[in-house]
N, CA and C of each residue as an Amber inpcrd file, in Angstrom:
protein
   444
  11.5300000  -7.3600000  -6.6330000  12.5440000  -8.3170000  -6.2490000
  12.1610000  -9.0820000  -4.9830000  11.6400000  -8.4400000  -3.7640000
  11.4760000  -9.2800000  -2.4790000  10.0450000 -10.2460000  -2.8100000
   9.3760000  -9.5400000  -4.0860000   8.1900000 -10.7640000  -3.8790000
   8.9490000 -12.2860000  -4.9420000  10.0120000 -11.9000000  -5.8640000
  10.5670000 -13.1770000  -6.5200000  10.6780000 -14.1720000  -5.1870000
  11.8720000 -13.3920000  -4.6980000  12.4550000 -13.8160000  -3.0900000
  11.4660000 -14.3360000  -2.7420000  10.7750000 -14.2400000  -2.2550000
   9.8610000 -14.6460000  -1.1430000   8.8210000 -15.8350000  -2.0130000
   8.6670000 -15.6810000  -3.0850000   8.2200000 -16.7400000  -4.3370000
   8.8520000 -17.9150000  -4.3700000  10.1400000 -17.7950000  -4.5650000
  11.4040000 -19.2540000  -4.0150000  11.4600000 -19.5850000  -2.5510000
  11.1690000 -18.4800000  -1.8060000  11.4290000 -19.0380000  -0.3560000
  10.1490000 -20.2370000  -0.1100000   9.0330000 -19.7610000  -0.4100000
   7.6850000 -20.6260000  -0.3670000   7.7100000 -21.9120000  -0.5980000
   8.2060000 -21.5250000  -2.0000000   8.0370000 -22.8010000  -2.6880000
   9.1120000 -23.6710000  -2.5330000  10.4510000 -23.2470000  -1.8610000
  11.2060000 -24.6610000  -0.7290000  10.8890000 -24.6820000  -0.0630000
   9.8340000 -23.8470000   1.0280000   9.3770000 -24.4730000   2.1670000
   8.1960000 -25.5400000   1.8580000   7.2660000 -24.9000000   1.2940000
   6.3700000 -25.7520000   1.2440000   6.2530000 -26.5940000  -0.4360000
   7.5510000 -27.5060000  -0.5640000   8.1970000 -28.3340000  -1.3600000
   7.2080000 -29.6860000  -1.8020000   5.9550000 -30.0440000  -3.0320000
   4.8560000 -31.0110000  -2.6260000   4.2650000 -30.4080000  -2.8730000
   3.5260000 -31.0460000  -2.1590000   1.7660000 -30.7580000  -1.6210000
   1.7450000 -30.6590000  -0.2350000   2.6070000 -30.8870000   0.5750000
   2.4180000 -30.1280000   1.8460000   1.4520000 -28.7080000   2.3290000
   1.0710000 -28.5920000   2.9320000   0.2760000 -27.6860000   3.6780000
   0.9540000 -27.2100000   4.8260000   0.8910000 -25.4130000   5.0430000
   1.2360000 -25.0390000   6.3970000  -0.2550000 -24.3660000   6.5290000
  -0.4430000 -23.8630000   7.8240000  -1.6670000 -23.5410000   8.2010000
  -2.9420000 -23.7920000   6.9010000  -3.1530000 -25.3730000   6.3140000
  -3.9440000 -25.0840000   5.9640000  -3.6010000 -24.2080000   4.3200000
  -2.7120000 -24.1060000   4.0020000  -2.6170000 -23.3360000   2.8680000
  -1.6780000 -24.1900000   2.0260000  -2.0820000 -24.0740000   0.8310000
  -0.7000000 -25.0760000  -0.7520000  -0.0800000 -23.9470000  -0.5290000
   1.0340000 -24.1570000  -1.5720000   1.9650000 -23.6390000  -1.8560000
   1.5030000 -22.4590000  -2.9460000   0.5230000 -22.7770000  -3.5700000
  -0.1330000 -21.7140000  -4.5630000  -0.7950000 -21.1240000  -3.6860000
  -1.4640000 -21.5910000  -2.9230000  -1.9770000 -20.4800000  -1.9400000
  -1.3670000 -19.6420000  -1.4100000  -0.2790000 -20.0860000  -0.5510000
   0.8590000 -18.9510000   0.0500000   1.4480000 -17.9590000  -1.0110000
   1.5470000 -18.4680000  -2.0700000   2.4400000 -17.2820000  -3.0390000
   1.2830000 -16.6050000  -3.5930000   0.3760000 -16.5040000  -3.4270000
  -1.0970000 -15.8040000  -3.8260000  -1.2700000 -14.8930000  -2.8100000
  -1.2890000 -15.4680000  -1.8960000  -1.8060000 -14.7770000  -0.4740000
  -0.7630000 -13.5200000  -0.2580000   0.5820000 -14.1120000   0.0350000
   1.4720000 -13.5290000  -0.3640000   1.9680000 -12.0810000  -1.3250000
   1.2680000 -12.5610000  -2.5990000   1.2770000 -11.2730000  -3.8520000
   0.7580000 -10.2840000  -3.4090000  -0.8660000 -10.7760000  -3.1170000
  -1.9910000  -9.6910000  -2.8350000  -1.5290000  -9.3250000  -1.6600000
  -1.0920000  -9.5710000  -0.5850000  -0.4570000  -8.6490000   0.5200000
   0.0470000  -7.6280000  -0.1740000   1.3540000  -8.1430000  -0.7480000
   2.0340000  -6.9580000  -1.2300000   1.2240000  -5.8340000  -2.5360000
   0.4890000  -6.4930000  -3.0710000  -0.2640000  -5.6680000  -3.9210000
  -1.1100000  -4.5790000  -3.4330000  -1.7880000  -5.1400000  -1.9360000
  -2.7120000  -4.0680000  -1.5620000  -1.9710000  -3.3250000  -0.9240000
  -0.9990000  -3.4200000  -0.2470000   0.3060000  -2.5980000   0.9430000
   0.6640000  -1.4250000  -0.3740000   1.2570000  -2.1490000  -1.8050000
   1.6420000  -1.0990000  -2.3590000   0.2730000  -0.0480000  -3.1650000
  -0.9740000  -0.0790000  -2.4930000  -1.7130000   0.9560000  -2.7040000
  -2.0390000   1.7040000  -1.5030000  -1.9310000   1.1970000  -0.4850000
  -2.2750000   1.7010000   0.7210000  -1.4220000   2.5080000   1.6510000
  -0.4990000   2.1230000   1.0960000   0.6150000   2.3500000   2.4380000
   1.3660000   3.5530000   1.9900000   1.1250000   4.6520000   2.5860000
   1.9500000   6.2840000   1.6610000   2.5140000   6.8930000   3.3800000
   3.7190000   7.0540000   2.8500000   4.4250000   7.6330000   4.6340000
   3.7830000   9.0100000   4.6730000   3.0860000   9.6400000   4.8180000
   2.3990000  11.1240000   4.9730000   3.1040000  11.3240000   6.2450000
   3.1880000  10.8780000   7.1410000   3.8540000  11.0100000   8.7380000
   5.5560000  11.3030000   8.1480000   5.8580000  10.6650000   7.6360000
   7.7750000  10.8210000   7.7850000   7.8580000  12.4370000   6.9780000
   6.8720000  12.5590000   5.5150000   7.0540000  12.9930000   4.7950000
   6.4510000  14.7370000   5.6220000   5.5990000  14.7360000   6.0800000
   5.0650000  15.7700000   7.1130000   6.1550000  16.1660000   8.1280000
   6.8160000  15.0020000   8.9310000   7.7120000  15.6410000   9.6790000
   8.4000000  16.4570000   9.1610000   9.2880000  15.4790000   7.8170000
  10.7630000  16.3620000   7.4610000   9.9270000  17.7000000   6.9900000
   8.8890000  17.6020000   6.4150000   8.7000000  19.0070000   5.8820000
   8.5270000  20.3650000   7.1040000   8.2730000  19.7080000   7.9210000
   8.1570000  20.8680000   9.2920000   9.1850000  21.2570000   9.9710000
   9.8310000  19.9150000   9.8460000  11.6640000  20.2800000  10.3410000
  12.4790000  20.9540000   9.2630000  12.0760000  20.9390000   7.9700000
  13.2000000  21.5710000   6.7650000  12.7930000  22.6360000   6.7920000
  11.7390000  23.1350000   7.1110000  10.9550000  24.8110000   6.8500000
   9.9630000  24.3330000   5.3930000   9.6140000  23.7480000   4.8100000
   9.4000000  23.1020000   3.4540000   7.4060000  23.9530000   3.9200000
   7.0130000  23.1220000   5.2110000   6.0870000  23.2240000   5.2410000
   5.0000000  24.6740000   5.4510000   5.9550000  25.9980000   5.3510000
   5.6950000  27.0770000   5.8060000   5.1580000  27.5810000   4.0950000
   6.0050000  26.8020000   2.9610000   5.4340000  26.9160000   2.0650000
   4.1050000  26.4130000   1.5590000   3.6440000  25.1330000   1.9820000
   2.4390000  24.3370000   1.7100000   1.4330000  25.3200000   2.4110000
   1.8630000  26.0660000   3.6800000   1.0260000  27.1790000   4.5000000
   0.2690000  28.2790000   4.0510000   1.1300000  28.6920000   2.3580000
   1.0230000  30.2460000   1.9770000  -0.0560000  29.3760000   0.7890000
  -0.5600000  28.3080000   0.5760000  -0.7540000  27.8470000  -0.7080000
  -2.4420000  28.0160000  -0.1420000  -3.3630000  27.8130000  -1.0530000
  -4.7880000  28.1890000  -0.9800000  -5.4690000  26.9350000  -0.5080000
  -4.9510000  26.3110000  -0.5780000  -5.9730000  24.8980000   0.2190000
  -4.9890000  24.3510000   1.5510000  -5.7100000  23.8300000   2.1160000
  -5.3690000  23.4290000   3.0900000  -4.4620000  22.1640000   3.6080000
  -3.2010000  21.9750000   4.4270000  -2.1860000  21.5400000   4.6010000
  -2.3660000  19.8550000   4.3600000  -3.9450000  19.1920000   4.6150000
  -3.9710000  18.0390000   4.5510000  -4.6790000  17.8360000   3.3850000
  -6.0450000  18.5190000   2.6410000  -5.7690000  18.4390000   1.4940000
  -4.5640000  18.4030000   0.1140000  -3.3850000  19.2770000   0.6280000
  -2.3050000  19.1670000  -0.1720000  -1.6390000  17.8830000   0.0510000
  -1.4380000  17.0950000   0.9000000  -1.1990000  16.0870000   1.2870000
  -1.9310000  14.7900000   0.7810000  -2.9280000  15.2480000   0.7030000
  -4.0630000  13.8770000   0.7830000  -3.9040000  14.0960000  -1.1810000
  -4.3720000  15.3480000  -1.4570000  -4.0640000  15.4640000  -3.1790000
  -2.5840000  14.8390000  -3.7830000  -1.8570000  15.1630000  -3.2500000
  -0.2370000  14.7250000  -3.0480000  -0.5320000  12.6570000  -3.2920000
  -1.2160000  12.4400000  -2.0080000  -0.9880000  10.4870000  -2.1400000
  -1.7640000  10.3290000  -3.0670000  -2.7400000  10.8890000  -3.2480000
  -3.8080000  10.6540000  -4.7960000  -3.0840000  10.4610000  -6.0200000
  -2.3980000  11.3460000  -6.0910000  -1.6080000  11.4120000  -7.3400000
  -1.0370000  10.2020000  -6.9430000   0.3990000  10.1660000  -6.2270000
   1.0790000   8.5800000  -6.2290000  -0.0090000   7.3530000  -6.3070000
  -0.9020000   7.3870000  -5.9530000  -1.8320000   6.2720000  -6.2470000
  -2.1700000   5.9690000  -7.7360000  -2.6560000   7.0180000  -8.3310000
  -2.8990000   6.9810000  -9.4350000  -1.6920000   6.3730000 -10.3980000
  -0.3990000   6.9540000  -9.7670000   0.7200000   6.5620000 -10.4470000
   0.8580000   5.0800000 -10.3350000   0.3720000   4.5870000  -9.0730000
   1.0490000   3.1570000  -9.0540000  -0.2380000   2.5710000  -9.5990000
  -1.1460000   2.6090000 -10.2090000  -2.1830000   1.9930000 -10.5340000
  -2.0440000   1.9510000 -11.9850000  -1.8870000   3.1180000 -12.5810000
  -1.4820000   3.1620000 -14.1550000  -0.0170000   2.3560000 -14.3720000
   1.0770000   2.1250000 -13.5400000   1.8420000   1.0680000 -13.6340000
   1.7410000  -0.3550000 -13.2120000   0.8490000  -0.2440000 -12.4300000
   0.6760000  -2.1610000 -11.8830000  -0.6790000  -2.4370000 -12.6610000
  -1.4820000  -1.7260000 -13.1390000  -2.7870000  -2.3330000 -13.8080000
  -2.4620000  -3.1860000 -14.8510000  -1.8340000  -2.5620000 -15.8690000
  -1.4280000  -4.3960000 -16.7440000  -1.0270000  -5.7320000 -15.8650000
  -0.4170000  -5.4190000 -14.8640000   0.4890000  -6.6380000 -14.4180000
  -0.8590000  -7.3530000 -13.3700000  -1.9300000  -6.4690000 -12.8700000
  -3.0120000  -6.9730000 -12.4220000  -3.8150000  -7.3910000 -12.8990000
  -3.8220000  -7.0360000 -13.7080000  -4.7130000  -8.1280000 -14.9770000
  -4.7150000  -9.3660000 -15.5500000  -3.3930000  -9.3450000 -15.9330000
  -2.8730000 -10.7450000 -16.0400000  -3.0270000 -11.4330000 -15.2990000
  -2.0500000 -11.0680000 -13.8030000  -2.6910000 -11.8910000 -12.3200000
  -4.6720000 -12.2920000 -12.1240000  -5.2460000 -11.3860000 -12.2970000
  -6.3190000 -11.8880000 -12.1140000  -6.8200000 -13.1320000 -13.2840000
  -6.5890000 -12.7380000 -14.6180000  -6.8420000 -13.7500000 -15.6580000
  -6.1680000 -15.1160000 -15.4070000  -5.0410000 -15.1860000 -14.9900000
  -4.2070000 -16.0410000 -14.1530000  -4.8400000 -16.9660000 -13.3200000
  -5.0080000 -16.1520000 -12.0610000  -6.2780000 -17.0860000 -11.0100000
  -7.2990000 -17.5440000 -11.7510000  -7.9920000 -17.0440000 -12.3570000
  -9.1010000 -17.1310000 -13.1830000  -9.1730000 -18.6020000 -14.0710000
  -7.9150000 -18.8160000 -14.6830000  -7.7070000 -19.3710000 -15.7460000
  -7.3970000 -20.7990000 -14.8540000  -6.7360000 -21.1540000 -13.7920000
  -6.2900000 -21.6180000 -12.9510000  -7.0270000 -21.9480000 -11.9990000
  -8.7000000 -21.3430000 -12.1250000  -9.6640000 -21.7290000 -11.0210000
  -9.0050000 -21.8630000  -9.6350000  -7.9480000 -20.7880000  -9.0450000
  -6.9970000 -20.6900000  -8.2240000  -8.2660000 -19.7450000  -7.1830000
  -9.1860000 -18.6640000  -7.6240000 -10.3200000 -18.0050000  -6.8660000
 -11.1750000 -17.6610000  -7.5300000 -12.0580000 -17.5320000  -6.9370000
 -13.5280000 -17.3750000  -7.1950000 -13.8120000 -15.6720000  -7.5400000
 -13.9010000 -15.0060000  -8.3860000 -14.0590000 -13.9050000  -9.1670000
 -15.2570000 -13.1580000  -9.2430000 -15.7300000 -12.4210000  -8.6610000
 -17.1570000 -12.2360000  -9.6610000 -16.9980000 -10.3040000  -9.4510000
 -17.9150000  -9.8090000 -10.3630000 -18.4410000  -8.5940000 -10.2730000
 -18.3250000  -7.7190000  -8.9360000 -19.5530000  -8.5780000  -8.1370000
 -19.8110000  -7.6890000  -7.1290000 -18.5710000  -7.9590000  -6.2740000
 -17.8030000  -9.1680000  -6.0390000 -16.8090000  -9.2780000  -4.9270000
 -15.7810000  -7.8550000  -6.0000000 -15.5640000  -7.8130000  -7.1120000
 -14.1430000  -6.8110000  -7.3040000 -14.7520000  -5.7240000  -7.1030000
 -16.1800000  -4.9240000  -7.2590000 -16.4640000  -3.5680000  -6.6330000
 -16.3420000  -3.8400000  -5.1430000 -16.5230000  -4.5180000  -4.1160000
 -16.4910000  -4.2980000  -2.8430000 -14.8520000  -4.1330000  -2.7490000
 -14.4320000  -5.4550000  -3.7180000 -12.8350000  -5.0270000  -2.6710000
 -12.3460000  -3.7610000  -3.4130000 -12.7700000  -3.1520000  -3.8820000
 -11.8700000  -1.9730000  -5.0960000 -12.6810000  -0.8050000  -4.0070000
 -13.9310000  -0.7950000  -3.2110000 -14.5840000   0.2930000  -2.4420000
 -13.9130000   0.0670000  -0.6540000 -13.2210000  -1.1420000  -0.8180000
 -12.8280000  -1.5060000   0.5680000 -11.3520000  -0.6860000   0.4150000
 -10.1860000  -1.0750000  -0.6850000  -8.9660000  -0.7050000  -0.5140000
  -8.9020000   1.0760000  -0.6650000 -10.3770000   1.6790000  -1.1900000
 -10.1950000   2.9990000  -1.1140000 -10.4970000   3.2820000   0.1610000
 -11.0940000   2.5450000   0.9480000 -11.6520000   3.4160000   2.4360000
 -10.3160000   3.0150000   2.9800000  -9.9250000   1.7460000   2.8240000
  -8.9370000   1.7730000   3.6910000  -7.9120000   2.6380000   3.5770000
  -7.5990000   3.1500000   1.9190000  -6.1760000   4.4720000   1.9320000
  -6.1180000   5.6160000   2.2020000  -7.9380000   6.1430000   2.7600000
  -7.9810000   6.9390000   3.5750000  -8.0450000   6.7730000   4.7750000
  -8.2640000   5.7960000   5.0550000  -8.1350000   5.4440000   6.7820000
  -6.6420000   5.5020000   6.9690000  -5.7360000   5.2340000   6.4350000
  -4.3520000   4.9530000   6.2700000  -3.9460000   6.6960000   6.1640000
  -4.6070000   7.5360000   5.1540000  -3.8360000   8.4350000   5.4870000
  -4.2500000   9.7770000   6.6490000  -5.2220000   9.3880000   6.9470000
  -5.7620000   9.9250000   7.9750000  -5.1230000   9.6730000   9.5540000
  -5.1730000   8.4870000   9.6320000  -3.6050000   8.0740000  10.4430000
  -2.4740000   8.6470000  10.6050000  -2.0860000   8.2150000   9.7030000
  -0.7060000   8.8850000   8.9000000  -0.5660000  10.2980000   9.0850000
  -1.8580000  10.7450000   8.8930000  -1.2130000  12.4580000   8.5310000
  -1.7770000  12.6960000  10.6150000  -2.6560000  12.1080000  11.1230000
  -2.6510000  12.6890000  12.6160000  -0.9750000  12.2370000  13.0690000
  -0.0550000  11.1200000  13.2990000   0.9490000  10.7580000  13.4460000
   1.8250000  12.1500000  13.2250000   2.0200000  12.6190000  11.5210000
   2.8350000  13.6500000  11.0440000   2.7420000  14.6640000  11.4880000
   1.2430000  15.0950000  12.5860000   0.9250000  16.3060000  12.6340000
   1.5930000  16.3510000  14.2410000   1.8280000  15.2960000  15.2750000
   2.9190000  15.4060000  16.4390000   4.0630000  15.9260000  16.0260000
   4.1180000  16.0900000  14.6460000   6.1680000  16.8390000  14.7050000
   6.0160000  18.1940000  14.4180000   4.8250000  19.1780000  14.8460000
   4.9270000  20.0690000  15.2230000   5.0500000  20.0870000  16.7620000
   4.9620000  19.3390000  17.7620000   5.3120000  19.4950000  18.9330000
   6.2290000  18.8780000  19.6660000   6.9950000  18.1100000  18.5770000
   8.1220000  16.7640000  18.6590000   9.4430000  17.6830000  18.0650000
  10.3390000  17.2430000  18.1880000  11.3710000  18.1410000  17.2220000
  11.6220000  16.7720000  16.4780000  11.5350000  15.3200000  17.0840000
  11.7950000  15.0560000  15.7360000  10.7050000  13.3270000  15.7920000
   9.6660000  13.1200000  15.5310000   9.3160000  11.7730000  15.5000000
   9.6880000  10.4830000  15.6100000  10.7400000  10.2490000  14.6400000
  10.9540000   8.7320000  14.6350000  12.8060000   8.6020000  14.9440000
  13.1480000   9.7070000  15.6800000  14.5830000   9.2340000  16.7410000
  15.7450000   9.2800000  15.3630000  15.6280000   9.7720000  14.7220000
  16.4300000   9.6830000  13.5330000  17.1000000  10.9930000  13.3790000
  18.3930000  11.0910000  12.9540000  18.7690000  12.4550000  12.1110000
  17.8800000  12.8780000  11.0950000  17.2600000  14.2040000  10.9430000
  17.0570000  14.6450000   9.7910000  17.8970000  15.2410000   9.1780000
């Protein structure tokens, strides 16, 4: 829903052929998508989800389990990844055949293995982050100022 939103917002702002920084209006709602496309592979709260589990007692169980607290974690966003990939891969496809068809970007082989080897380093850089962040609410009672 917020990328429709934000699809109409564009396209009354930049109403024409007008240009803002340099960008059409197909550009911005492109630019736009793939933001949100790569955010929704990258971006996994391991920090919120680590706190509450240390504050609920949750995490004393992940403790007794045979692998280790950030492997269960890191196995944990794997899976949701996988999940959101087996649901957005049709709809990425199209999008790319789309641009494609539309000579909207330039496509090739080697650019989709780099960016497909770039968004994996980056969702471990992301949860590696993430999980050092989650790992202060063992010495925090509570991270982010909120009721649990």
């Amino acid at each position: 829903m917020p990328v429709l939103v934000m699809f109409y917002l564009w396209s009354g702002i930049l109403n024409g052929n007008r240009e803002i920084g340099g960008l059409t209006n197909s550009q911005m709602i492109t630019y736009y998508v793939g933001v949100n496309f790569i955010n929704f592979f990258i971006w996994y709260a391991i920090d919120w989800e680590l706190n509450n589990d240390i504050h609920s007692g949750k995490v004393s169980n992940i403790l007794h389990r045979p692998i280790t607290i950030q492997r269960y974690y890191f196995n944990k966003m794997i899976g949701d990844r996988i999940a959101n990939i087996i649901v957005l891969l049709p709809i990425f496809i199209v999008g790319v055949i789309y641009l494609i068809l539309v000579r909207q970007t330039n496509i090739n082989l080697i650019s989709g293995i780099l960016f497909i080897i770039s968004l994996t380093f980056t969702a471990v850089l992301w949860f590696l982050f993430s999980f050092i962040i989650g790992c202060l609410a063992f010495w925090f009672e509570n991270l982010f100022f909120g009721r649990l």
